[in-house]
N, C-alpha and C positions, 0 to 999 in steps of 0.2 A: 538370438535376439533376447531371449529370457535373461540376460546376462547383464542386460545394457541396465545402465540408472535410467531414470528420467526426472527431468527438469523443470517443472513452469512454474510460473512468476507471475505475479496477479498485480494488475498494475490497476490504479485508479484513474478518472476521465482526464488527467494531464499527466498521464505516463509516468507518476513516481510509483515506486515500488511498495507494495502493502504488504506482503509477503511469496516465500519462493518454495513450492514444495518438492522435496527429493524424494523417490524410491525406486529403493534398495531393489537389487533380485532376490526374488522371489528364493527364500529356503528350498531345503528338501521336503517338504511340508507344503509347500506353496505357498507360504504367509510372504507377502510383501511389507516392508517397514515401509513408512510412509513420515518422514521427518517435516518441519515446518520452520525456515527460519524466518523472524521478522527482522523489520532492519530496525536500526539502532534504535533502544527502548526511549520512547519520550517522557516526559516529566507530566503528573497527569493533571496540572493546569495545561501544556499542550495539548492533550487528547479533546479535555475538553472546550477548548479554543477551535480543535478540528471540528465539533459539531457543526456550527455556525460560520466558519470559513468555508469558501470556494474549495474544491479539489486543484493541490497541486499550491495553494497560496503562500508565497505573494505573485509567484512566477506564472500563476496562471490568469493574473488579471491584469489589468489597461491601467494605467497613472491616471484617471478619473475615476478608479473603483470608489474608493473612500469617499470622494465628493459624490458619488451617485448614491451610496446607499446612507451617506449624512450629509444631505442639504444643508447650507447654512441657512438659507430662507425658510421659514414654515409658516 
């Protein structure tokens, strides 16, 4: 079993991928490498567009999102 990788994936509250961590077996030493890939690096007006979006957007909201959080009426 000390031989095996192991895998997990940290998903955010609408199931897209945030990152996926690998480790390695453990050396003769017993150091485990512990790797971290993220997925496809975004451009960082996207990051910060992620602040202030929903988890998972646009796929995680209703075709009234935009008209609920910008009334035309005020």
């Amino acid at each position: 079993m000390a031989d095996q990788r192991l895998e997990l994936t940290e998903t955010d509250s609408a199931g897209n991928a945030l990152a996926t961590y690998i480790a390695s077996p453990t050396d003769s030493k017993g150091v485990c490498r512990v790797d971290i890939i993220e997925p496809t690096t975004k451009r960082p007006w996207q990051r910060l567009l992620d602040v202030f979006l929903p988890a998972g957007y646009p796929h995680s909201v209703t075709d009234d999102y935009l008209e609920f959080v910008h009334p035309h009426h005020i």
